[in-house]
N, C-alpha and C positions, 0 to 999 in steps of 0.2 A: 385479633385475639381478645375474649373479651377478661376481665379481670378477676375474676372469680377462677377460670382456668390455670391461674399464673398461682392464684390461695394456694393451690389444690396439689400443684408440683411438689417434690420431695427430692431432696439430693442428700447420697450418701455423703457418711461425714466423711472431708477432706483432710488433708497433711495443713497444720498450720501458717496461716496465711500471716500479712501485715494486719487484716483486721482485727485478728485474734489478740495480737497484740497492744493492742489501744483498749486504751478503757473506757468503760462503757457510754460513761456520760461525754467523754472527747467523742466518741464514735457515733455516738445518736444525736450531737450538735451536727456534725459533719453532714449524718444523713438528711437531715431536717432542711439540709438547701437546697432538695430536688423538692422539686414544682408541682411536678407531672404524677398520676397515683398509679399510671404503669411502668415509669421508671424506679417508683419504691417496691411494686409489687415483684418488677423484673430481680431487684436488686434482693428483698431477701427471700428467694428462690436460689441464688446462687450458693450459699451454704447456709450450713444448722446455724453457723456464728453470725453470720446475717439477717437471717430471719430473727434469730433470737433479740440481736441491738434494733431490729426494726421495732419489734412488739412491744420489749421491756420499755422503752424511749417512746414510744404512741406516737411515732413518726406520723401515721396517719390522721389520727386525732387533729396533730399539729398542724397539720395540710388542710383539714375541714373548717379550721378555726380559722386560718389564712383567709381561705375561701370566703367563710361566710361568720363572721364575727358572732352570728348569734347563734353558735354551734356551744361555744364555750359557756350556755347555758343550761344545757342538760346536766340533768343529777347523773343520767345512768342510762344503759342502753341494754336492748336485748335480742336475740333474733326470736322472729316470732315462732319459726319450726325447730326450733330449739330452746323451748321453755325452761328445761333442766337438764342437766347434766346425766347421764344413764348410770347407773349404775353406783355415782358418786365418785367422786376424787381420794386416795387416799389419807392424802393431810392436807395441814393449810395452804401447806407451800403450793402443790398438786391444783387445788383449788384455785390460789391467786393466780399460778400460769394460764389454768384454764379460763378465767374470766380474761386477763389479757389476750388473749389468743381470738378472745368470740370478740372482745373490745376492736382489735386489729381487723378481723372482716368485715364487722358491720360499718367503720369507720373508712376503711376503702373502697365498700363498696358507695360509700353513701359520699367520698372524695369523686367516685370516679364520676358519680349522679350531674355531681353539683358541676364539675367541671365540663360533661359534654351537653350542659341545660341548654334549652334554646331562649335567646333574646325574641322578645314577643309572645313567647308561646303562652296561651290561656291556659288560667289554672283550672277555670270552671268546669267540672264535670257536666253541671243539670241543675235544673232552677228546683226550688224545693218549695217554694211559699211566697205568696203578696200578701199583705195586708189586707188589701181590697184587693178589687176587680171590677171596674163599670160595665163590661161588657163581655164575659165569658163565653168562649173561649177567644175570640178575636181579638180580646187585649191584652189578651193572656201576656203574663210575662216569662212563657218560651219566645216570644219576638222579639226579646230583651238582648238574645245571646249572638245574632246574625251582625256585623258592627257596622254594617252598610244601611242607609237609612230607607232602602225599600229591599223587599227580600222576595220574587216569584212575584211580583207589578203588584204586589201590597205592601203599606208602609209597614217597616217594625216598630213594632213601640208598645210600650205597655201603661193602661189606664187606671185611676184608682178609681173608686165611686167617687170620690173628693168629699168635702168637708165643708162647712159654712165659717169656719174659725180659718183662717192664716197662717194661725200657728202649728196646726195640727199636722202628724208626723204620718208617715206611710214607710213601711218596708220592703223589701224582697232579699229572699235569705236563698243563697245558692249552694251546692256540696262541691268542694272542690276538687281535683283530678285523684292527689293523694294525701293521704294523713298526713304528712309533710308536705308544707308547700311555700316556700321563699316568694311573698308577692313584693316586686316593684312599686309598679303602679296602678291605679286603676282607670281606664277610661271611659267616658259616657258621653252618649248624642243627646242630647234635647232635643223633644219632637216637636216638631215644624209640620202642624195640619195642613201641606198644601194644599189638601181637595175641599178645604174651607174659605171662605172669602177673606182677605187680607191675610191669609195665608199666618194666622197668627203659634206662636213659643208657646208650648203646653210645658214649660221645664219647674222641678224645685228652686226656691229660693238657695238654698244648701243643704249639702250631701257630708257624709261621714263615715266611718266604712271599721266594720266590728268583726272580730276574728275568733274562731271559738271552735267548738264542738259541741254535740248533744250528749246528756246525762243518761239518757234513755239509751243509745247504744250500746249494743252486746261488745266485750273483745273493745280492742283498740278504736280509741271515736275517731269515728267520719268528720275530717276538718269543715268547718262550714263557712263562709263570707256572709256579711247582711250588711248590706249598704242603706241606709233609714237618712232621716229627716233629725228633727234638734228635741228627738227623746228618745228613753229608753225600753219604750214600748216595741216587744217585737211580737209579730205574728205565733210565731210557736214560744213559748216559755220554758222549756226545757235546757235551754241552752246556757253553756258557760262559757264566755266572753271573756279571751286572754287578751286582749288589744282592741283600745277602742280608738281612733285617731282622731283627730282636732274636727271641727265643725272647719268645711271648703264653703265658699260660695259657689254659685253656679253661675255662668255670663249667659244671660240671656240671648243668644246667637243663633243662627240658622243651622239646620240639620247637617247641612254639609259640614258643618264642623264639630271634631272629635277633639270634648277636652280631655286633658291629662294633666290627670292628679300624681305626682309621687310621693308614694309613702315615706313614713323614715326607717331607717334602715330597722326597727323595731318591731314592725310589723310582721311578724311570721304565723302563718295559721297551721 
């Protein structure tokens, strides 16, 4: 059953129960101890006096916050097919029910998100930009996204023209799956030219990994990743960059090995 289903149910009002009796804020601490966003959702389903101490108390809120600490950083939320209210609310009171009301859906549903995520799963929708490119299309950095170090008996990996300075930085800025996205960690292969002699680590000295969106987007921005070198030079410049994270080094190691960086729990794109 999925959660949204459970919103949408409606129960006549009933003969007064024990809940009815408890007050509010005792009853929405109570609620606050289930875990689960379809045991909340089951739960105020069962009556008006239920659903009410669910929504008034952000029972859900409180669960996404559990979930994911950097929840408790939104100003405010909104569904997107429901921009306004039809018709308007008659007072204020009318109105404050009504924003809690849209607050407890999108909050549940975005509980129920966070709770069945998959461990591993790529956030990356699609590569959006390199800096360079030495050899288009062959080093293109779509051979960036396969995490196996050869992909159809050619290597993956991606080339920049390179640079005569050392210090000089390169990027590649990707879109990721949703406007919302909880990134962990990020991993990268260093490419190992084996079909060159002494097989020599084409890798960065150090990586860094920038979280953002585009100013140029219509509606809600397309969350973006760019992972660069030790500047703030990016490919496209449109972008605004909520989370930048520390300078990693890179171990100079063979293909076969996938390193892994984790983020701090701060990193949300």
């Amino acid at each position: 059953m999925e959660i949204a289903e459970v919103f949408s149910s409606a129960m006549e009002e009933d003969s007064p129960s024990l809940i009815d009796r408890l007050d509010l804020g005792a009853a929405g601490q109570i609620f606050k101890y289930l875990d689960d966003p379809m045991d909340l959702a089951r739960l105020a389903a069962v009556s008006r006096s239920c659903h009410r101490i669910v929504v008034e108390s952000r029972c859900f809120k409180d669960l996404c916050i559990r979930i994911c600490p950097e929840v408790s950083w939104f100003n405010s939320v909104m569904e997107e097919d429901k921009m306004s209210i039809s018709g308007g609310p008659s007072s204020s009171k009318d109105l404050a029910w009504a924003n809690l009301n849209m607050e407890y859906r999108v909050y549940g549903k975005l509980a129920h998100e966070l709770i069945r995520s998959h461990v591993g799963k790529s956030c990356i929708l699609e590569p959006i930009c390199a800096s360079s490119t030495d050899n288009d299309p062959d080093e293109s950095i779509i051979y960036t996204l396969d995490p196996r170090d050869r992909e159809g008996g050619r290597p993956s990996y991606w080339s920049s023209k390179g640079d005569s300075s050392r210090d000089a930085s390169e990027t590649l800025t990707y879109r990721l799956l949703k406007d919302l996205s909880v990134v962990h960690e990020v991993k990268l292969r260093p490419f190992q030219a084996y079909f060159q002699r002494g097989t020599p680590i084409y890798s960065a000295k150090a990586v860094r990994f920038r979280f953002g969106y585009s100013s140029s987007s219509p509606g809600i921005k397309s969350s973006v990743l760019d992972g660069s070198m030790s500047s703030d030079r990016s490919p496209c410049e449109d972008y605004v960059w909520t989370y930048i994270s520390p300078e990693y080094p890179v171990l100079q190691v063979p293909s076969t090995v996938l390193l892994l960086y984790a983020l701090p729990e701060s990193s949300d794109g």
